[in-house]
gemmi code that builds the backbone of each chain (N, CA, C; Angstrom):
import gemmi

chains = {
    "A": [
        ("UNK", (56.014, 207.462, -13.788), (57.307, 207.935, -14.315), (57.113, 209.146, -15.194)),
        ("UNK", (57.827, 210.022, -14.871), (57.737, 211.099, -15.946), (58.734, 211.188, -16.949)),
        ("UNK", (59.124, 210.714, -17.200), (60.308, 209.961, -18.552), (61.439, 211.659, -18.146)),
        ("UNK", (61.460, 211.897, -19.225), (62.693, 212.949, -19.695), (61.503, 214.367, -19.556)),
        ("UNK", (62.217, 215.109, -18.312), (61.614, 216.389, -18.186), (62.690, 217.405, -18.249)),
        ("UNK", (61.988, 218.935, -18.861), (63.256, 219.869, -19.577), (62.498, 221.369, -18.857)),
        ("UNK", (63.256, 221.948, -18.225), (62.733, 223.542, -17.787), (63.945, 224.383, -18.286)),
        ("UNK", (63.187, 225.409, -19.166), (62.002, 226.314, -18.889), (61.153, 225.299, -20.397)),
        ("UNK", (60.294, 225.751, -20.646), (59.748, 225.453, -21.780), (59.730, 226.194, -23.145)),
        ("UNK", (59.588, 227.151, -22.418), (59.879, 228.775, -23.306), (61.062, 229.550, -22.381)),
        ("UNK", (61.762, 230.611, -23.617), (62.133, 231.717, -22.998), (62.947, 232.253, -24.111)),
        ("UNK", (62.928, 233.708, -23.624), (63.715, 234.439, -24.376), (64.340, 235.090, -23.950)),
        ("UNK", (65.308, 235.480, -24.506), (67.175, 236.619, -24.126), (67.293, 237.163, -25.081)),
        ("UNK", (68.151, 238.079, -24.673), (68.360, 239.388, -25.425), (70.297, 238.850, -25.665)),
        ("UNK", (70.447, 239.066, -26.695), (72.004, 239.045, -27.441), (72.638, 238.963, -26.104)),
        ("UNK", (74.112, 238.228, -25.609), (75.212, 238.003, -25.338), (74.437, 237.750, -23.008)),
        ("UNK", (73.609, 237.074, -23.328), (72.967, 236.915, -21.985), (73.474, 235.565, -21.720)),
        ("UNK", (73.225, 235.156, -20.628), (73.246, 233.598, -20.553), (72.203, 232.672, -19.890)),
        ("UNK", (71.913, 231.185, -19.790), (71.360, 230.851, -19.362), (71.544, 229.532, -19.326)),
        ("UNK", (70.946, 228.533, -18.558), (71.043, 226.713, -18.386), (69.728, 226.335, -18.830)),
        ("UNK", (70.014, 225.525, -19.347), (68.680, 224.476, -19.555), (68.627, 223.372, -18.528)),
        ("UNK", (68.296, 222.920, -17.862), (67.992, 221.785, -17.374), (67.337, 220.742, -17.702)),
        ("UNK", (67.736, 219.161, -17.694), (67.098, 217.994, -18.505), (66.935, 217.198, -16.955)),
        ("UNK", (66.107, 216.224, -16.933), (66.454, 215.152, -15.975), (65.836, 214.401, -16.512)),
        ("UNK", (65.970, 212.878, -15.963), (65.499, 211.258, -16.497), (65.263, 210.862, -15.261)),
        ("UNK", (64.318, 209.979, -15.078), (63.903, 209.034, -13.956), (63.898, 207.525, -14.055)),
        ("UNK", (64.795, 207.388, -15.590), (64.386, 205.719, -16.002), (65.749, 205.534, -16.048)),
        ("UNK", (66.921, 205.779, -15.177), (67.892, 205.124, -14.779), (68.694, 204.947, -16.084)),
        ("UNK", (68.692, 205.993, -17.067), (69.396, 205.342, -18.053), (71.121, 206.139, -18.045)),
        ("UNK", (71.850, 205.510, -18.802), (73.149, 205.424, -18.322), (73.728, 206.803, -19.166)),
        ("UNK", (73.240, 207.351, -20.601), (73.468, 207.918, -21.748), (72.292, 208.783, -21.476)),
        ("UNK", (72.999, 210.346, -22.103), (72.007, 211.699, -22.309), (72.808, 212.455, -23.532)),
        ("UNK", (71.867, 213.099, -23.719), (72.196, 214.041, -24.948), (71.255, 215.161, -25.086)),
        ("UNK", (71.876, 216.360, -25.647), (71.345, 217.753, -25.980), (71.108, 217.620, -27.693)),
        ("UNK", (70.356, 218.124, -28.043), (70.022, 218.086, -29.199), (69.436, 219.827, -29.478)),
        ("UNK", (69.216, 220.505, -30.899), (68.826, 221.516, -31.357), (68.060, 220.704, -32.576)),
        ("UNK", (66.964, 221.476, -32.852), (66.192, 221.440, -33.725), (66.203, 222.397, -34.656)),
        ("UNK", (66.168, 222.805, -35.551), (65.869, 223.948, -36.994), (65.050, 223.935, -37.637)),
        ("UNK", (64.133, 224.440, -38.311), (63.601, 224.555, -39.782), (64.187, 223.724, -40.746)),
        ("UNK", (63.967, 222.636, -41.357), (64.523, 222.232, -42.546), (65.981, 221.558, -42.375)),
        ("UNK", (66.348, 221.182, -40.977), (67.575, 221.026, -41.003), (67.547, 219.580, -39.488)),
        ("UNK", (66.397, 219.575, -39.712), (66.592, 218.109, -38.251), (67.363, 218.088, -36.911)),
        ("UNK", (67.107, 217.165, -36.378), (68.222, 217.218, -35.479), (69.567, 217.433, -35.304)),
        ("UNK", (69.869, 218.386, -34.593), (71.586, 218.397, -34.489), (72.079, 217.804, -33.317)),
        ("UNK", (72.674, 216.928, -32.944), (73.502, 216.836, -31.378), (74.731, 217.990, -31.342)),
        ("UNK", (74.152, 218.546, -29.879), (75.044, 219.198, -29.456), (76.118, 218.470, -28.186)),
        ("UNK", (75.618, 218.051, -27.979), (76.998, 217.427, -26.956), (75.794, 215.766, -25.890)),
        ("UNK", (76.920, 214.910, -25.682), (76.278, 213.566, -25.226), (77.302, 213.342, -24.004)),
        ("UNK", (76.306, 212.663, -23.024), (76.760, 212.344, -22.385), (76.718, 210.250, -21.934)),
        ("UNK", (77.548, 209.894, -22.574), (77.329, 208.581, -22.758), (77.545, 207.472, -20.986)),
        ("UNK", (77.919, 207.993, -20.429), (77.832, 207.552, -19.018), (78.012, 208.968, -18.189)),
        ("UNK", (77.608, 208.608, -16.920), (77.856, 209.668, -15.744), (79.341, 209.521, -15.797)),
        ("UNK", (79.925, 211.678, -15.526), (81.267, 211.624, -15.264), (81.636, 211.850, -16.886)),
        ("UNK", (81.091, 211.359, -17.937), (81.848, 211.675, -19.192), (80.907, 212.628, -19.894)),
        ("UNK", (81.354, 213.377, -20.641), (80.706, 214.336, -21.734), (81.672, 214.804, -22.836)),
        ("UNK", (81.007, 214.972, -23.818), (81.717, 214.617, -25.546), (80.698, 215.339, -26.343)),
        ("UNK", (81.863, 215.950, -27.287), (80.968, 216.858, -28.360), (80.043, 216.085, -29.665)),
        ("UNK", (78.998, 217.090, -29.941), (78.303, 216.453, -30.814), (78.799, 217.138, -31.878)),
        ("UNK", (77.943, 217.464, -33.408), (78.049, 217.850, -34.504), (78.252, 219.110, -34.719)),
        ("UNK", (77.517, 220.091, -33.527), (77.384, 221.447, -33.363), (76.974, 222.416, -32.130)),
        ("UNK", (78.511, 221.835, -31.133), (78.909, 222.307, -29.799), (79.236, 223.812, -29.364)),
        ("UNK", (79.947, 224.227, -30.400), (80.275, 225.710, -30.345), (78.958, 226.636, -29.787)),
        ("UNK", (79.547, 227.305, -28.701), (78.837, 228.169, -28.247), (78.026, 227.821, -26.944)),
        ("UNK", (78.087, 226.363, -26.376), (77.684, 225.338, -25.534), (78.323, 224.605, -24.631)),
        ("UNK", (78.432, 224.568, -23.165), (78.535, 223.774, -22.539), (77.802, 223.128, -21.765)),
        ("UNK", (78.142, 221.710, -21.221), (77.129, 220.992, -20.625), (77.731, 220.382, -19.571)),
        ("UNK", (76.815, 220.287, -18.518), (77.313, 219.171, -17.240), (76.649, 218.323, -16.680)),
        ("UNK", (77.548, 216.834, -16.740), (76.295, 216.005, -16.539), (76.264, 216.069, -14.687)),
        ("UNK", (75.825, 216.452, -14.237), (75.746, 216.456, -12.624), (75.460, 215.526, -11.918)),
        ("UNK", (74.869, 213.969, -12.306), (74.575, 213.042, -11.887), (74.169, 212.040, -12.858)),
        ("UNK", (73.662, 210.549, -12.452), (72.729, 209.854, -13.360), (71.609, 210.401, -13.811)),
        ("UNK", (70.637, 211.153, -13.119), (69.656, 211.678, -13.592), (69.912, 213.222, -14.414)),
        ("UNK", (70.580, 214.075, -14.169), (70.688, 215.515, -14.610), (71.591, 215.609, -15.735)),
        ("UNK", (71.514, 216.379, -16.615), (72.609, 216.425, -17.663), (71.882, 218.194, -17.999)),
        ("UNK", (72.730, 219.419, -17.865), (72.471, 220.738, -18.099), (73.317, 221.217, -19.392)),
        ("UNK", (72.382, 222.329, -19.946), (72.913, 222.462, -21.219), (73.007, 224.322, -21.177)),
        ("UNK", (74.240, 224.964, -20.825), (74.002, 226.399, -20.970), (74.838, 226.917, -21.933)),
        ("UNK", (74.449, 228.483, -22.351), (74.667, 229.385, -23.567), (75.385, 230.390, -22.016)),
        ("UNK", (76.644, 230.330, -22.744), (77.518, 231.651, -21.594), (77.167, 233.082, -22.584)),
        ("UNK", (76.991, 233.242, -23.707), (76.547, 234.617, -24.517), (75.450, 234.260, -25.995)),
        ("UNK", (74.640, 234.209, -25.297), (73.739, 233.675, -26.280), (73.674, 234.375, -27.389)),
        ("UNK", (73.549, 233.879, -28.817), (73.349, 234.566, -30.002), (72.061, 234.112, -30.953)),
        ("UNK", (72.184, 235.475, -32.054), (70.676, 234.769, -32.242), (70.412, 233.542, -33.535)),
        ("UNK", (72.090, 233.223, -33.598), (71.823, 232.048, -34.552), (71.975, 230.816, -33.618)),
        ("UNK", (71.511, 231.000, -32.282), (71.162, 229.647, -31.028), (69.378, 230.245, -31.245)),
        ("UNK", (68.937, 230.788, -31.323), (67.320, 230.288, -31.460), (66.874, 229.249, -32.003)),
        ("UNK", (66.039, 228.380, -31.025), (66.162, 226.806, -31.616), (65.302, 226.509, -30.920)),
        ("UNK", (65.106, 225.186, -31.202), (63.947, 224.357, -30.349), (65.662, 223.477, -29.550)),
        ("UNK", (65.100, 223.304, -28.528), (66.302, 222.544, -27.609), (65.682, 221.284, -26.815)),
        ("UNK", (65.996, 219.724, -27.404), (65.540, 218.949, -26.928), (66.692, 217.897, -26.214)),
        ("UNK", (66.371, 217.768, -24.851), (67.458, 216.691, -24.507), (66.901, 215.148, -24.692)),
        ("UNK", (67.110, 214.691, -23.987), (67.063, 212.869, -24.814), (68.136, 212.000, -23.719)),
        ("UNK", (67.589, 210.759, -23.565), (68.270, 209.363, -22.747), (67.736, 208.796, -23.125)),
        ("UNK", (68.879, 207.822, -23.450), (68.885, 206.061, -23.809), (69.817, 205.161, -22.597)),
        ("UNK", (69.292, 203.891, -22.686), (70.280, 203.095, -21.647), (71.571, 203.081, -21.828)),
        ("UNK", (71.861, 203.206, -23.395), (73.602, 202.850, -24.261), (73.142, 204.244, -25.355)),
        ("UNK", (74.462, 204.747, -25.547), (75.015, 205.281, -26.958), (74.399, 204.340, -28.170)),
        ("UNK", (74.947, 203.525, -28.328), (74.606, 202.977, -29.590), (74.519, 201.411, -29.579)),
        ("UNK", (73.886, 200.936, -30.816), (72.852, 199.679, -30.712), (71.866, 199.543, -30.881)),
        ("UNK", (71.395, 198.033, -31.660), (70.086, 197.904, -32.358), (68.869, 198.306, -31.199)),
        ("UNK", (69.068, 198.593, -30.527), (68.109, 198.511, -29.317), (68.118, 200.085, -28.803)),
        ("UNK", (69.193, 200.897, -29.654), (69.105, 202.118, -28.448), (68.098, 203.048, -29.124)),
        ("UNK", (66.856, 202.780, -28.267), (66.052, 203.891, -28.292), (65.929, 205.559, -27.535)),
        ("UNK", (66.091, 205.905, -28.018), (65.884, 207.255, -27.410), (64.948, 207.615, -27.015)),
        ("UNK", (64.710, 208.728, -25.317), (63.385, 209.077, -25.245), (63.959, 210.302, -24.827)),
        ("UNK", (62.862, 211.357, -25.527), (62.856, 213.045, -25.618), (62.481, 213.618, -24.864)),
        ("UNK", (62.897, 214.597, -24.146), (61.839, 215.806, -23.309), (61.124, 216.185, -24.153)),
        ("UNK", (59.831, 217.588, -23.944), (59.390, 218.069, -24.276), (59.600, 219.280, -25.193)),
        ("UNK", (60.927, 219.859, -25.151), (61.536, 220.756, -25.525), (61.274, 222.011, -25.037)),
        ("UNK", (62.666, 222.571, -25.279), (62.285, 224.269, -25.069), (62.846, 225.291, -26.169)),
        ("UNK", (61.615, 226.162, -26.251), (61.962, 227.106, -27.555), (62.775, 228.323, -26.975)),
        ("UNK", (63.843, 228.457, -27.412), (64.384, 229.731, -27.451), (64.899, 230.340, -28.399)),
        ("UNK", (64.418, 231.845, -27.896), (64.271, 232.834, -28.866), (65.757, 233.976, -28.776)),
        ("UNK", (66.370, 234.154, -29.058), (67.543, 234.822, -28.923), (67.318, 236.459, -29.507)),
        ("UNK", (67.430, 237.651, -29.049), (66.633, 238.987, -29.781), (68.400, 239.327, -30.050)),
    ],
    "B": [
        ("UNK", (77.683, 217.096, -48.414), (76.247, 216.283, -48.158), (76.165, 215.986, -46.857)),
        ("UNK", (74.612, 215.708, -46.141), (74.528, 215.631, -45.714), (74.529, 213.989, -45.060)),
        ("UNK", (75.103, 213.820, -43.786), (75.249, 212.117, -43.740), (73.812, 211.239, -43.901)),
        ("UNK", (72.519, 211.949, -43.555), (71.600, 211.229, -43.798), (70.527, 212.068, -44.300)),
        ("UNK", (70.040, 211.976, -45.499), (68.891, 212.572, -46.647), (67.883, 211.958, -46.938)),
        ("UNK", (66.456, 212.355, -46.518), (65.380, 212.014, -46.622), (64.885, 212.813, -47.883)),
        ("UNK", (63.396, 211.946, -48.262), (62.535, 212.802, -49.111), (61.905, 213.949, -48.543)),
        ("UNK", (61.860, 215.466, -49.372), (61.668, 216.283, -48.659), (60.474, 216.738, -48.287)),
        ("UNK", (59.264, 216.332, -49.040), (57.915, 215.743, -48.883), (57.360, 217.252, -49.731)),
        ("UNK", (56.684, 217.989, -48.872), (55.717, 216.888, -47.962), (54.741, 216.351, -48.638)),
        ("UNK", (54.524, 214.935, -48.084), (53.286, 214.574, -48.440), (51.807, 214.310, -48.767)),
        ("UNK", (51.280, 214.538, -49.186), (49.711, 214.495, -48.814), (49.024, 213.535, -49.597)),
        ("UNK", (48.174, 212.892, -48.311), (47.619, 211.562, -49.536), (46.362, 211.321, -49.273)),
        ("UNK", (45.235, 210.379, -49.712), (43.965, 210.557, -48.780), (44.125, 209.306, -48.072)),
        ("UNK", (43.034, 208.576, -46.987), (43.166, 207.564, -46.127), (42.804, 206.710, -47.092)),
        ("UNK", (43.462, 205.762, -46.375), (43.528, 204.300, -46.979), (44.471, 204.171, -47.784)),
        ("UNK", (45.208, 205.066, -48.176), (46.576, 204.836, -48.941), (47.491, 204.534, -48.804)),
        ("UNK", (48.621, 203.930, -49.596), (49.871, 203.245, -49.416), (50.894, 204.683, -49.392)),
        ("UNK", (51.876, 204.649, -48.972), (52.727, 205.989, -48.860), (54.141, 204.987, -48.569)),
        ("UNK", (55.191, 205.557, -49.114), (56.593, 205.287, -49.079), (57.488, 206.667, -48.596)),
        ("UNK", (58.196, 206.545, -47.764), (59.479, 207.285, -47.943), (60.476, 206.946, -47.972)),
        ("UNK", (61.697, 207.307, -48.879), (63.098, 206.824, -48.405), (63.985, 207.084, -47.523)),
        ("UNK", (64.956, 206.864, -47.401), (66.145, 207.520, -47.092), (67.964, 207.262, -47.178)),
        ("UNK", (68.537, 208.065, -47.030), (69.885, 207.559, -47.596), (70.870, 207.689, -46.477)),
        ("UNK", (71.683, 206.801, -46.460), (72.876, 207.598, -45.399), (73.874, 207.418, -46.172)),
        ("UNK", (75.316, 208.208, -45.712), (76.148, 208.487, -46.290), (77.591, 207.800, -45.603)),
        ("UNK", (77.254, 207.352, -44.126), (78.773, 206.294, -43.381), (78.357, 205.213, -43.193)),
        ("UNK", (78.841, 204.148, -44.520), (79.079, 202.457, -44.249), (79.157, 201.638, -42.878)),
        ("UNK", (79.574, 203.006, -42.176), (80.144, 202.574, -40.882), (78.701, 202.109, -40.142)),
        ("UNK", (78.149, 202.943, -40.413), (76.371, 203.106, -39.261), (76.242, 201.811, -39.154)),
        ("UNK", (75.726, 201.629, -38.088), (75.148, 200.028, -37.221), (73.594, 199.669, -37.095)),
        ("UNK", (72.597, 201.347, -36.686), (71.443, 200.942, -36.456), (70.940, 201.646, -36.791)),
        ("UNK", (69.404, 201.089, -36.831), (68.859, 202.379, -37.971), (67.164, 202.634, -37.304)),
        ("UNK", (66.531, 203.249, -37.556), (65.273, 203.540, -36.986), (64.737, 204.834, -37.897)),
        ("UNK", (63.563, 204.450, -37.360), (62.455, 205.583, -37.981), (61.559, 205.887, -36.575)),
        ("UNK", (61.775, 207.204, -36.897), (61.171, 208.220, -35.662), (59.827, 209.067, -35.861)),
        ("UNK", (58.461, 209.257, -35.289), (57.553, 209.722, -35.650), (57.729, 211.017, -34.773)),
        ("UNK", (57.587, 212.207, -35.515), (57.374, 213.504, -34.549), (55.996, 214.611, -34.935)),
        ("UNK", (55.165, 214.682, -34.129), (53.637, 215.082, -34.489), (54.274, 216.728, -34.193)),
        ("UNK", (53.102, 217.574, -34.374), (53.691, 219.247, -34.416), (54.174, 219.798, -33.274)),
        ("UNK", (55.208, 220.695, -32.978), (55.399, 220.824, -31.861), (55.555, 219.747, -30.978)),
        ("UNK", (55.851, 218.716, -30.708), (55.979, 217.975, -29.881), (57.499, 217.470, -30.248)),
        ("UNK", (57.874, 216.425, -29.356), (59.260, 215.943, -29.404), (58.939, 214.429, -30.577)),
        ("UNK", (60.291, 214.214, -30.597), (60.185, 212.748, -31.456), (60.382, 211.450, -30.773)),
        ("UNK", (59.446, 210.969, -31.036), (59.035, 209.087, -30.574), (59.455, 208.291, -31.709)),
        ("UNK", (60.229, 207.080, -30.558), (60.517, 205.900, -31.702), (59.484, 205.429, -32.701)),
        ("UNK", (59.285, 205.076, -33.684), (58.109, 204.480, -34.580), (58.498, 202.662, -34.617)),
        ("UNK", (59.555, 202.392, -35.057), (60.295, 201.133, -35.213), (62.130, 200.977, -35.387)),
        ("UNK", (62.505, 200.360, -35.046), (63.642, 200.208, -35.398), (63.977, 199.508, -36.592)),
        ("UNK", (65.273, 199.287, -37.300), (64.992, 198.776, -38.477), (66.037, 197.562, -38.741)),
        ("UNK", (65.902, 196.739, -39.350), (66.388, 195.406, -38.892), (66.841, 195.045, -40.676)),
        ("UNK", (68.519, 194.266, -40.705), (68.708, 194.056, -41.815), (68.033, 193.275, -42.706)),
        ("UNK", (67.069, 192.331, -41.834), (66.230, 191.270, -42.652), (65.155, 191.989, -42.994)),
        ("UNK", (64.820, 193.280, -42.957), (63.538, 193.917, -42.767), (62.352, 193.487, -41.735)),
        ("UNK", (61.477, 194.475, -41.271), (60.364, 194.529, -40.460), (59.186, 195.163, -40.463)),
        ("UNK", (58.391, 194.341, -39.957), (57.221, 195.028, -39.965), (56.208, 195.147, -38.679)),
        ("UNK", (55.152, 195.845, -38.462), (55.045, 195.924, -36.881), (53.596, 196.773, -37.380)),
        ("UNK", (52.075, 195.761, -37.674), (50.909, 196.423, -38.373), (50.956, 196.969, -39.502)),
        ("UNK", (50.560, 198.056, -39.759), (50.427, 198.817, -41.337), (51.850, 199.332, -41.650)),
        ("UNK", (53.046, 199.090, -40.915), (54.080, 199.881, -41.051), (55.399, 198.835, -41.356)),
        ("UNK", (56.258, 198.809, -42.416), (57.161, 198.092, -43.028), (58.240, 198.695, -43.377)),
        ("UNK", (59.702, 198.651, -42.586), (60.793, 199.201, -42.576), (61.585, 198.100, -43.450)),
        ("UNK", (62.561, 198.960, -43.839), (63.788, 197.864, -44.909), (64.929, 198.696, -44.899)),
        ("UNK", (66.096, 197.264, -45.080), (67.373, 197.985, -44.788), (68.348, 197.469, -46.059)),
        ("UNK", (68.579, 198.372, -46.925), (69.564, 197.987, -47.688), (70.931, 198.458, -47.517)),
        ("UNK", (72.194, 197.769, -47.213), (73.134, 197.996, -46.516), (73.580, 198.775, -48.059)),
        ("UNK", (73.805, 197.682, -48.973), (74.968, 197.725, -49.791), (74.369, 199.004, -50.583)),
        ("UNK", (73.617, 199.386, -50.792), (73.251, 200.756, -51.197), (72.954, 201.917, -50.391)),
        ("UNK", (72.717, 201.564, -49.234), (72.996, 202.650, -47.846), (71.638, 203.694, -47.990)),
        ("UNK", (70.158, 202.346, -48.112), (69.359, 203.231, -48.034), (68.194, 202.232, -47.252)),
        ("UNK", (66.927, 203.165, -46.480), (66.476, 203.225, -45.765), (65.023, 202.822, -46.024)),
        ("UNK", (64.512, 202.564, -46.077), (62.628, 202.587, -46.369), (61.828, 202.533, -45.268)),
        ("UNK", (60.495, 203.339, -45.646), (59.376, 203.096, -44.308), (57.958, 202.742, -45.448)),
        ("UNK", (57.159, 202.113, -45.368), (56.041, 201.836, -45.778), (55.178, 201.909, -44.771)),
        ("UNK", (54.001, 202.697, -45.204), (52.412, 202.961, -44.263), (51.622, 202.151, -45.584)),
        ("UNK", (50.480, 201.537, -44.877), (49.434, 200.870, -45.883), (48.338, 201.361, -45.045)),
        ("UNK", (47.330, 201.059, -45.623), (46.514, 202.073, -44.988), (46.229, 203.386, -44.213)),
        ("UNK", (46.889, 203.914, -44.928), (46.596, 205.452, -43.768), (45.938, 206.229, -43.230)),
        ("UNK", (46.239, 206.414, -42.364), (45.050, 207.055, -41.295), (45.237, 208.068, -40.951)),
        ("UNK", (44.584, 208.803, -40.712), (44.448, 210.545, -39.959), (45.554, 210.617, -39.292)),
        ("UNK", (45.481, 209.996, -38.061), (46.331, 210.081, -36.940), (47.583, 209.249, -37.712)),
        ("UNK", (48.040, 208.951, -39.037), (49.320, 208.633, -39.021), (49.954, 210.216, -39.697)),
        ("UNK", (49.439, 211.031, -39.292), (49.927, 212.790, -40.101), (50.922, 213.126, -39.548)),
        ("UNK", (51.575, 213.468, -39.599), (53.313, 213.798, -38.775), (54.595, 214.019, -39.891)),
        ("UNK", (55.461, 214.330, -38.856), (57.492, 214.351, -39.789), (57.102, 212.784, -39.333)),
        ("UNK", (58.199, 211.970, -40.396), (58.923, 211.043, -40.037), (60.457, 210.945, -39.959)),
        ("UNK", (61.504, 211.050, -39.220), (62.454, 211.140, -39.416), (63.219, 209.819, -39.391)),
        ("UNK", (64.190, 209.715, -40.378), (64.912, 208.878, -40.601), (66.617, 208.500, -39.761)),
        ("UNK", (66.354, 208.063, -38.736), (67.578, 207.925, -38.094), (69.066, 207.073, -37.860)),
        ("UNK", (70.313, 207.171, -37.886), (71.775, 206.628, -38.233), (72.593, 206.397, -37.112)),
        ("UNK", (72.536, 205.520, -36.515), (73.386, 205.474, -35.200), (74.930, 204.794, -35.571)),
        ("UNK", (75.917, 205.672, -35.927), (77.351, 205.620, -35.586), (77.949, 205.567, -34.658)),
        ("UNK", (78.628, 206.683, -33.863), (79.081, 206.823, -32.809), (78.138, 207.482, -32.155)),
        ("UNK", (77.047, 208.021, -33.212), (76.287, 208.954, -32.387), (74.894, 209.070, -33.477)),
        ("UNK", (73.900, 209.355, -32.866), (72.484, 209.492, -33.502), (72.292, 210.114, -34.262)),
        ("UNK", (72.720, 209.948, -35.385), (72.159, 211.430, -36.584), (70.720, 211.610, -37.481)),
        ("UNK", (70.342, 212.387, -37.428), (68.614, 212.142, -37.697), (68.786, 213.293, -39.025)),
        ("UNK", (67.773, 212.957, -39.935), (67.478, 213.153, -40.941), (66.667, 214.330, -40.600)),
        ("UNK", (66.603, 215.192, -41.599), (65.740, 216.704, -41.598), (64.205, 216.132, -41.872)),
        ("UNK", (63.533, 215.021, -41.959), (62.230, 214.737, -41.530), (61.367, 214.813, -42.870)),
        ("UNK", (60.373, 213.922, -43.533), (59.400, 213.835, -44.502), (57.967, 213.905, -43.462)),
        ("UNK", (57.711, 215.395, -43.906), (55.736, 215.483, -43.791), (55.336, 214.896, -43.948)),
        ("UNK", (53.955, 214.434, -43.858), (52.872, 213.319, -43.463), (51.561, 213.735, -43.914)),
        ("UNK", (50.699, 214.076, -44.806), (49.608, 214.667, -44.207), (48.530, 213.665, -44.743)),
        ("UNK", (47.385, 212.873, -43.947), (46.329, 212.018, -44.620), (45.117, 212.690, -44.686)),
        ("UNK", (44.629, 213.246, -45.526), (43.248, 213.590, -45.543), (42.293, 212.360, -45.563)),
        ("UNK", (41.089, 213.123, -45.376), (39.926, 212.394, -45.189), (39.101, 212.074, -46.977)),
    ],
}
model = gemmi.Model(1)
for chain_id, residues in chains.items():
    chain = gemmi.Chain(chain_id)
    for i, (resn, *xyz) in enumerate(residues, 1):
        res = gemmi.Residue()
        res.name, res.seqid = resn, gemmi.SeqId(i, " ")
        for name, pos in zip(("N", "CA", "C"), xyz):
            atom = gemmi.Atom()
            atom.name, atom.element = name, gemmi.Element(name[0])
            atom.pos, atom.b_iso = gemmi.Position(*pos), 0.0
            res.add_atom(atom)
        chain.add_residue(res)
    model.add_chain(chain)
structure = gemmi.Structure()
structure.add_model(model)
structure.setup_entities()
């Protein structure tokens, strides 16, 4: 099983470009989520997808949309990227949203650099 | 404020030492709670989940105080390889994770 895999790993854009992230899961779980990382500032959710067919904003969506395309895929793109989106970008699946039990498991992340 | 506030560390301690961090959340509402280990560059892994009776799972001892809306992780013995963020995590409607306490065990 390769749990939660995320392409590109790296990359960088130049001001008002765009691009998709891609996430996928192979462990059948029902719930996905986009997440951003910062300096000093932890995780942010950017948008979840708590079953296939639904998607819902997180804490700090602006500037982001996402589509979950199946059970396995959930995509995360910047239509004009800016450079306060340079981030570490990690997606994430659990079986459920929430519950003593809902563990989360992470991709690898991808750094992007916004010029 | 932020809904969930950790110590901002970082830590450094030598092996074999006891180490504490806290943490606080800020919605009564939250249901579940966990502590997350994330090594450099890499993504974040569950460490334990955290249970109102408290838990423990080897050198590592989580506690949950509702009515004060705070968090604990205990390491006893520490080891090299326990060096990392630990982040402190709040499941509401949705996962909110704490900006993370450094780790560092020297030799």
């Amino acid at each position: 099983n390769a749990g939660v895999t995320q392409t590109p790993k790296f990359q960088v854009l130049k001001t008002g470009q765009s691009m998709t992230l891609q996430c996928a899961q192979d462990m059948n779980h029902n719930s996905m989520y986009w997440y951003r990382q910062d300096p000093g500032m932890g995780l942010r959710l950017i948008y979840y997808s708590a079953s296939e067919g639904t998607t819902d904003k997180g804490e700090v969506p602006n500037g982001y949309n996402v589509s979950r395309l199946n059970k396995r895929e959930f995509s995360l793109r910047l239509e004009s990227a800016a450079p306060s989106q340079t981030s570490v970008y990690f997606c994430a699946s659990s079986e459920v949203v929430a519950g003593p039990h809902n563990e989360q498991f992470f991709g690898p992340g991808t750094r992007l650099t916004v010029l | 404020r932020k809904e969930v506030e950790q110590d901002p560390g970082p830590f450094n301690v030598p092996e074999g030492a006891t180490v504490a961090f806290n943490c606080t959340y800020s919605n009564s509402a939250s249901q579940s709670f966990f502590w997350y280990r994330q090594d450099c560059r890499k993504e974040p892994k569950l460490l334990m989940s955290v249970y109102s009776s408290g838990n423990e799972d080897g050198r590592f001892t989580a506690q949950l105080n509702r009515a004060s809306q705070y968090i604990s992780l205990l390491i006893r013995d520490s080891k090299l390889s326990d060096s990392a963020t630990y982040l402190c995590v709040v499941n509401t409607d949705d996962m909110r994770f704490g900006a993370g306490t450094r780790l560092t065990v020297k030799p």
